[in-house]
C-alpha positions as CSV (number, residue, x, y, z in Angstrom):
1,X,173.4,116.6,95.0
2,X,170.7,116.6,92.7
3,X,168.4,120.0,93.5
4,X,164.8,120.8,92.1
5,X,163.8,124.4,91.6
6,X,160.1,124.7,91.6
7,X,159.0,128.8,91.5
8,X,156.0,130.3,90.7
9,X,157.3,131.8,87.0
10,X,159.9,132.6,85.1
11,X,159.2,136.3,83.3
12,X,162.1,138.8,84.0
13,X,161.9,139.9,88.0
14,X,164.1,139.8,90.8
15,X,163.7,137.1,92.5
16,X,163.4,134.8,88.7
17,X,166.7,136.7,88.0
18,X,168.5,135.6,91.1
19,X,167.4,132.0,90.5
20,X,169.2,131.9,87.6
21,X,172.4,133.3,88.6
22,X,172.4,131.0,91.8
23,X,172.3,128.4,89.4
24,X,175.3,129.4,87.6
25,X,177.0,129.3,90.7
26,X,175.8,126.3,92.7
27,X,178.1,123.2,92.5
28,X,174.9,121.0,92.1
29,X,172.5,118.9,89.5
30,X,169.7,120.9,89.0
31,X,166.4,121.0,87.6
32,X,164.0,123.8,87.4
33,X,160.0,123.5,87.1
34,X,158.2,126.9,86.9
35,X,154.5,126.8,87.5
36,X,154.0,128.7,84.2
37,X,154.7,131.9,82.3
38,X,158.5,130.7,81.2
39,X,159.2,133.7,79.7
40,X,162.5,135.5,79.1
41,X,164.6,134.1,82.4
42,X,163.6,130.4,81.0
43,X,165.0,130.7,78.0
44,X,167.9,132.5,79.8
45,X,168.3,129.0,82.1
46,X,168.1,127.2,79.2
47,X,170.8,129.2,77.5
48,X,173.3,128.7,80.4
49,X,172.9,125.0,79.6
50,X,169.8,124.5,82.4
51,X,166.8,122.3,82.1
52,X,163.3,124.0,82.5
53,X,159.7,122.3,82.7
54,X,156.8,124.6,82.4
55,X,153.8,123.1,84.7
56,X,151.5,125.2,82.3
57,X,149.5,125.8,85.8
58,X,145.8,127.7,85.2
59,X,145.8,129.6,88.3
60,X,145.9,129.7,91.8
61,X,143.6,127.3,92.3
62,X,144.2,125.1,89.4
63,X,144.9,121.8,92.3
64,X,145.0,119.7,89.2
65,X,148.5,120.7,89.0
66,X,149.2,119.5,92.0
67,X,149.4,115.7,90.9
68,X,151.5,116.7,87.8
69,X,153.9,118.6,89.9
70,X,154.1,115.2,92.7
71,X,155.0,112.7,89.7
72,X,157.8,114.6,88.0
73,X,159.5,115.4,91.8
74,X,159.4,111.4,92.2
75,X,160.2,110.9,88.8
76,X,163.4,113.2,89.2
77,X,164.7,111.7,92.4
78,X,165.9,114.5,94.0
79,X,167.9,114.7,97.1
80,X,166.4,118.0,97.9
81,X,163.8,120.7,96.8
82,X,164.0,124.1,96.9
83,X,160.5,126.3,96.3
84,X,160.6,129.8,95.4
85,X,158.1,132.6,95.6
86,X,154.3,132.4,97.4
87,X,152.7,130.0,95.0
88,X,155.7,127.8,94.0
89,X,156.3,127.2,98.1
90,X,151.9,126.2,98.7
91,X,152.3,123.8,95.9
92,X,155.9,122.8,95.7
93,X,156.3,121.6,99.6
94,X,153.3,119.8,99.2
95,X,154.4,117.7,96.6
96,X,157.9,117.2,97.3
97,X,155.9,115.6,100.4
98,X,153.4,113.8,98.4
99,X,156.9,112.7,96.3
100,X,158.4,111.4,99.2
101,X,161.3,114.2,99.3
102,X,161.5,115.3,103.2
103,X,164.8,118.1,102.6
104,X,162.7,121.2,101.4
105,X,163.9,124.6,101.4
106,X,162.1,127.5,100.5
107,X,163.2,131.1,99.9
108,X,161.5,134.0,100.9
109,X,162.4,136.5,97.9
110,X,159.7,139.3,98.4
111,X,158.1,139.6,102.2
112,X,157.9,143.5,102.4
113,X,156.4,145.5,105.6
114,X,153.0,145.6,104.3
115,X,152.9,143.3,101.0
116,X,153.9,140.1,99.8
117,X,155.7,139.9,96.2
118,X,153.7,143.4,95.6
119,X,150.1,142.1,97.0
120,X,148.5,143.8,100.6
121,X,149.1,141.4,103.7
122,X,146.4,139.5,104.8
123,X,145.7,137.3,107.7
124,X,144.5,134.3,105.4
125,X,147.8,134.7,103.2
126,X,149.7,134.5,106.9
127,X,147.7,131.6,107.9
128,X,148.4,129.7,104.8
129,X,151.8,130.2,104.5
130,X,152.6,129.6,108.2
131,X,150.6,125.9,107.4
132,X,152.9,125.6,104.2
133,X,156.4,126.7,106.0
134,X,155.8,123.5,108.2
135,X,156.0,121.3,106.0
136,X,159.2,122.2,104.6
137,X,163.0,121.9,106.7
138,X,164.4,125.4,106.0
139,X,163.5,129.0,105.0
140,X,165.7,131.1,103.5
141,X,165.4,134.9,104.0
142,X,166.9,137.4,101.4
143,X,167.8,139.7,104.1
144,X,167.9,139.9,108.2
145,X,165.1,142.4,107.6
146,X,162.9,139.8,105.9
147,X,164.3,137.3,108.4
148,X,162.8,139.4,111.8
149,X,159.7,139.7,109.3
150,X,159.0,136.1,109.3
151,X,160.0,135.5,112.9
152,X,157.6,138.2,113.8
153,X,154.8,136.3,111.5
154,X,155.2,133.5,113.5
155,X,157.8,131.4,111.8
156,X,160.4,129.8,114.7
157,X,164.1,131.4,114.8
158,X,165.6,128.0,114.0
159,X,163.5,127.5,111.0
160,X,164.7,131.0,109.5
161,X,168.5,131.2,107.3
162,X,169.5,134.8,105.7
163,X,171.4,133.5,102.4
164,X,171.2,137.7,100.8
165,X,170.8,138.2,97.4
166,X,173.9,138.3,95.4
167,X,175.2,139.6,92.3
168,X,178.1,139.0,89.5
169,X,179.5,142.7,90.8
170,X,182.6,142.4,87.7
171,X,180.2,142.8,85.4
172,X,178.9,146.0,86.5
173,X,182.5,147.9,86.6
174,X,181.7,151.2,84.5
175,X,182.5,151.4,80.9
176,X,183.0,154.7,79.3
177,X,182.5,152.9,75.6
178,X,179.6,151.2,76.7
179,X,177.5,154.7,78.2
180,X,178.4,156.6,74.7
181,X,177.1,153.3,73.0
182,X,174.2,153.0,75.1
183,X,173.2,157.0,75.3
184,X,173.5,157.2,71.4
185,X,171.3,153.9,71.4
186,X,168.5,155.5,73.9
187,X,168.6,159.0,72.3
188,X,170.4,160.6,75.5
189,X,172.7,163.3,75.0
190,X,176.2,162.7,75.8
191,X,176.7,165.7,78.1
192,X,173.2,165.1,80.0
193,X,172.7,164.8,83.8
194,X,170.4,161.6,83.6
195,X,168.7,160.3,86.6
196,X,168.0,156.3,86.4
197,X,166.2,153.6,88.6
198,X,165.7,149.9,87.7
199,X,162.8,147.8,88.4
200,X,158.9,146.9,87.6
201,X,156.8,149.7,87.4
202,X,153.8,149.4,89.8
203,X,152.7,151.6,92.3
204,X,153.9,150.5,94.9
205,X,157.5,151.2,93.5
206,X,156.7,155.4,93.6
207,X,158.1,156.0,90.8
208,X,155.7,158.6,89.5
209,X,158.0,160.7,92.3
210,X,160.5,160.3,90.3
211,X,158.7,161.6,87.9
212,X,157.4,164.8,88.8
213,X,160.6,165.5,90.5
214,X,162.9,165.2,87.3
215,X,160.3,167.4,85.6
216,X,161.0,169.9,88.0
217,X,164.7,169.6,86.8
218,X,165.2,171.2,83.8
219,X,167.7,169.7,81.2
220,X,167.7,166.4,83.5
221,X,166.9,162.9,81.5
222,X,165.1,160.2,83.2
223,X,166.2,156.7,82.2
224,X,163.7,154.4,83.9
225,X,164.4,150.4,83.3
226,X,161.7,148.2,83.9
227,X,157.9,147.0,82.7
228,X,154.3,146.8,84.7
229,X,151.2,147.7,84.5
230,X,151.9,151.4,85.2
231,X,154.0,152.0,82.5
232,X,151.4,153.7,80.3
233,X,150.3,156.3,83.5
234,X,154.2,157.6,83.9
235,X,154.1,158.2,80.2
236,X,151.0,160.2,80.4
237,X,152.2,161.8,83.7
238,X,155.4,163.1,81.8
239,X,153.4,164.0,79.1
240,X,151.5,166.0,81.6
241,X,154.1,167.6,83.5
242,X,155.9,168.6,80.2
243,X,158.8,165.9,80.5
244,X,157.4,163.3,77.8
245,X,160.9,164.3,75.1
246,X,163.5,164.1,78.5
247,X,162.0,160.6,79.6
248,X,162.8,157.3,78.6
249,X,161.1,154.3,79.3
250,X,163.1,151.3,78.4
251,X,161.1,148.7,79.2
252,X,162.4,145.0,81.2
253,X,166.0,144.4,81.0
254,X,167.3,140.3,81.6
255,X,170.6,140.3,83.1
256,X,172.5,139.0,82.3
257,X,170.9,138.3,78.5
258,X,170.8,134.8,77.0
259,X,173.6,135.6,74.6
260,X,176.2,137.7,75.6
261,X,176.5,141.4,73.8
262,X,178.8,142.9,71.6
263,X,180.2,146.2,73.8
264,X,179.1,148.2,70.8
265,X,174.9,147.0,71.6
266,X,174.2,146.7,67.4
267,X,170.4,146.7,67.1
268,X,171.0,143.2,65.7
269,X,172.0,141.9,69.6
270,X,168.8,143.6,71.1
271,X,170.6,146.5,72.6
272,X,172.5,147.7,75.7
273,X,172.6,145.1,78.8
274,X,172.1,146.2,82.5
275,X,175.7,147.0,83.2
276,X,175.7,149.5,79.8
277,X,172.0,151.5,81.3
278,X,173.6,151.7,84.6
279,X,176.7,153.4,82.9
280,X,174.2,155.3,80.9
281,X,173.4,157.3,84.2
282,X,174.6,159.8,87.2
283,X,172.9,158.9,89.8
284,X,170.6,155.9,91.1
285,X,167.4,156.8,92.4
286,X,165.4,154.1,94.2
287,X,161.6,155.8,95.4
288,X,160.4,152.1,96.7
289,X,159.1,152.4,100.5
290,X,158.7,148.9,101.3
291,X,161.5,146.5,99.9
292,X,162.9,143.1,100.8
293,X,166.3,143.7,99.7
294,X,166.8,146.6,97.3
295,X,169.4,144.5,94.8
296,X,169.0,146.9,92.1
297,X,170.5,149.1,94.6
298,X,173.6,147.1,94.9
299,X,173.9,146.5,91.5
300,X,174.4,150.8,90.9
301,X,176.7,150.5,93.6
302,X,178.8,148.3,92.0
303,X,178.5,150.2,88.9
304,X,180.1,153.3,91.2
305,X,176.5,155.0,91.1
306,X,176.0,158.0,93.7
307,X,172.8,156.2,94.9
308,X,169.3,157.9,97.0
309,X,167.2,155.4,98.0
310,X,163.7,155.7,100.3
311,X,164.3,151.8,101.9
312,X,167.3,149.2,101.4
313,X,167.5,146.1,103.6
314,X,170.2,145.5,102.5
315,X,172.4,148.2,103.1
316,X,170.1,148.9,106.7
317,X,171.5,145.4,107.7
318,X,175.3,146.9,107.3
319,X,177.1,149.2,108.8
320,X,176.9,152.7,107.0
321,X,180.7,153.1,106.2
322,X,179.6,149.7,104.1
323,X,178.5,151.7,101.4
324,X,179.1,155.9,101.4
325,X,177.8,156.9,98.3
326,X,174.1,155.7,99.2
327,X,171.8,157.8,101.1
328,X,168.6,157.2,102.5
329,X,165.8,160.2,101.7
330,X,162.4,160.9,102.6
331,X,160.7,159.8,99.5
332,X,158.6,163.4,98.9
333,X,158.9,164.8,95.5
334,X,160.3,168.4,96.9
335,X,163.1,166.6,99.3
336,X,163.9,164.4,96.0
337,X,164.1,167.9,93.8
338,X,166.5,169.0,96.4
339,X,168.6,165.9,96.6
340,X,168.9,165.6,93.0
341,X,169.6,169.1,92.3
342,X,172.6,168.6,94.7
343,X,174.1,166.0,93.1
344,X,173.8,167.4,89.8
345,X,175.6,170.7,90.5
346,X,178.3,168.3,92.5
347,X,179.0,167.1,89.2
348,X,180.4,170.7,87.6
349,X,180.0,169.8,84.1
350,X,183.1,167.6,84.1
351,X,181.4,164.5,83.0
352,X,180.6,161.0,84.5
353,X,182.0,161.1,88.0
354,X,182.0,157.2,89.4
355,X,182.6,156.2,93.0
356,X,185.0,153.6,94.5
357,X,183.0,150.4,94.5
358,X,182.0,149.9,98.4
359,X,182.8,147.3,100.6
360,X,178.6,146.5,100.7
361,X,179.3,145.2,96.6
362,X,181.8,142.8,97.8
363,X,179.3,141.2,100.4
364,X,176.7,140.4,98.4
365,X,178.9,138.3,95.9
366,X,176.8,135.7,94.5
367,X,179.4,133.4,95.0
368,X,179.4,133.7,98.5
369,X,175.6,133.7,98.4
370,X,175.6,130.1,96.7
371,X,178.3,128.8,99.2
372,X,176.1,130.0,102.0
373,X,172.9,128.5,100.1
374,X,175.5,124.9,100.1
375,X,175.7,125.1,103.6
376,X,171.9,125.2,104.0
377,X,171.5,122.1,101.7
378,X,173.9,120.4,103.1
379,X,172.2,120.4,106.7
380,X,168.6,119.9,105.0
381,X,169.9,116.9,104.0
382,X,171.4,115.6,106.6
383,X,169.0,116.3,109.2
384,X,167.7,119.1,111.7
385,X,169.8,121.8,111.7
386,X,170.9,123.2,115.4
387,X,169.2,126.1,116.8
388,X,171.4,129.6,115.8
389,X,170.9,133.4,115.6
390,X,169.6,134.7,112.9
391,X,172.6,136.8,111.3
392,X,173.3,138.4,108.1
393,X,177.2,137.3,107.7
């Protein structure tokens, strides 16, 4: 089956990132055409022996695109297209019509309560996306929580197919060699308590919570993995609360990197990978409110991370004994203080403690994702797919 990816861009994120391991996984011919900014995940595509087209799109409104985008979807002759993120799905469904391609899935990486792919609801964006989603066959829902999101915005129950997000959970098993290598790398002692949390830093993602309430803990590092525009504030904010030398801001992590690393990280190979940072820490802290998934949450699962998390669809749509070493917490800088404090003196000085990977790791296999994702092809092509219940299995 040949498959064209069309998504808005291609700069490390989540839902870029899952693209690209899907596509190590998917037993199909595929192309991928990002709108523009094909940055780090692009090359990473290209590295796993993909094929990437950059649009070189102006904007939101640059329609001239649009005719580009329709000629290379004919000239590809695809048997089906699959549009990812807000932009990508407006423009992609349109000329996968215009191309003559009627199977046309799209995924729904980043529908929160009360933003889309970090922007405030609106009823425009609602209106124009319900006019877009009609045009396509299938939409594909990260999560059962994002799934009763679009079914309460007015998209129909038989339109709607969770495939979750997935990951490559071997990779993450811990790695004593790899946290001395990456803790001597970052500057972190090798006896601290160091509290971590992955993803981009904007607002909306609380992290200046996290924060204040490691300030508050003294001799606690912070290892914070990720790039935004509010990068510059936390530094200020730590210099601020007197925390500046016991946090670390590392800045965007791909993962999995272009070329895989030597377990030693030399500064030659760019440094540690995801799996080495999660090893680097204790204990998982995710201060998001308003999540679609919550894969980096998975992913310190897997890595046998005690995990506290605010929101997590994807461990809400589970059943608790799923995944024991995550709790849910209130989100307030004294209840995190608390929380973290606990978990720190559970740890006695005897070193990294890991947890038994849970059963939730082993359900979001990315392979199983991609078989699921097959399944969904499979009846876009073939025709309308019968009406079903939305489920999460």
């Amino acid at each position: 089956m040949r498959v064209l990816h069309i998504i808005t861009g291609l700069g490390i994120g989540g839902a870029e990132q899952q693209l690209r391991l899907l596509l190590r996984h998917l037993p199909t011919d595929s192309d991928v055409i990002t709108l523009t900014n094909p940055g780090a995940v692009a090359e990473g595509i290209t590295a796993d022996g993909g094929r990437v087209t950059d649009l070189a799109m102006a904007g939101n409104l640059d329609v001239g695109a649009l005719p580009r985008l329709t000629r290379l979807v004919r000239q590809g002759r695809y048997d089906l297209v699959h549009t990812h993120l807000y932009r990508a799905c407006l423009y992609g469904r349109f000329a996968a019509r215009l191309a003559g391609v009627r199977p046309i899935v799209a995924t729904e990486h980043s529908l929160g309560a009360v933003q889309i792919e970090g922007r405030p609801l609106s009823s425009g964006a609602r209106a124009l996306y319900l006019a877009g989603e009609r045009l396509g066959t299938a939409t594909v829902a990260v999560s059962a929580t994002v799934a009763r999101r679009l079914e309460h915005w007015g998209v129909r129950r038989d339109r709607i197919h969770v495939v979750p997000n997935g990951i490559e959970a071997g990779r993450f098993a811990f790695d004593a060699a790899a946290r001395r290598a990456a803790r001597r790398r970052l500057g972190l002692p090798g006896d601290a308590f160091v509290v971590g949390g992955v993803g981009r830093v904007t607002a909306g993602k609380r992290y200046d919570t996290l924060v204040r309430a490691v300030a508050e803990l003294p001799g606690a590092r912070l290892l914070l993995i990720g790039d935004g525009p509010e990068r510059a504030a936390l530094r200020r904010l730590a210099g601020e609360l007197g925390a500046a030398d016991r946090t670390v801001l590392h800045g965007a992590c791909q993962d999995p990197p272009p070329v895989p690393l030597d377990p030693s990280f030399p500064p030659s190979e760019g440094g540690p990978d995801l799996p080495a940072l999660l090893a680097a820490m204790d204990v998982f802290v995710s201060t998001s409110p308003d999540e679609s998934f919550g894969l980096a949450v998975v992913e310190a699962l897997a890595a046998g991370l005690p995990v506290l998390h605010v929101t997590c669809p994807a461990l809400h749509d589970l059943p608790p004994e799923a995944a024991p070493g995550a709790r849910r917490i209130s989100g307030s800088v004294t209840g995190l203080v608390a929380d973290l404090r606990r978990v720190q003196e559970s740890f006695g000085g005897a070193g990294p403690r890991r947890l038994p990977v849970p059963p939730a790791v082993l359900h979001y296999d990315i392979s199983h994702s991609a078989e699921q994702l097959m399944t969904v092809y499979e009846n876009a092509v073939r025709g309308p797919v019968p009406n079903r219940e939305v489920s999460c299995s």
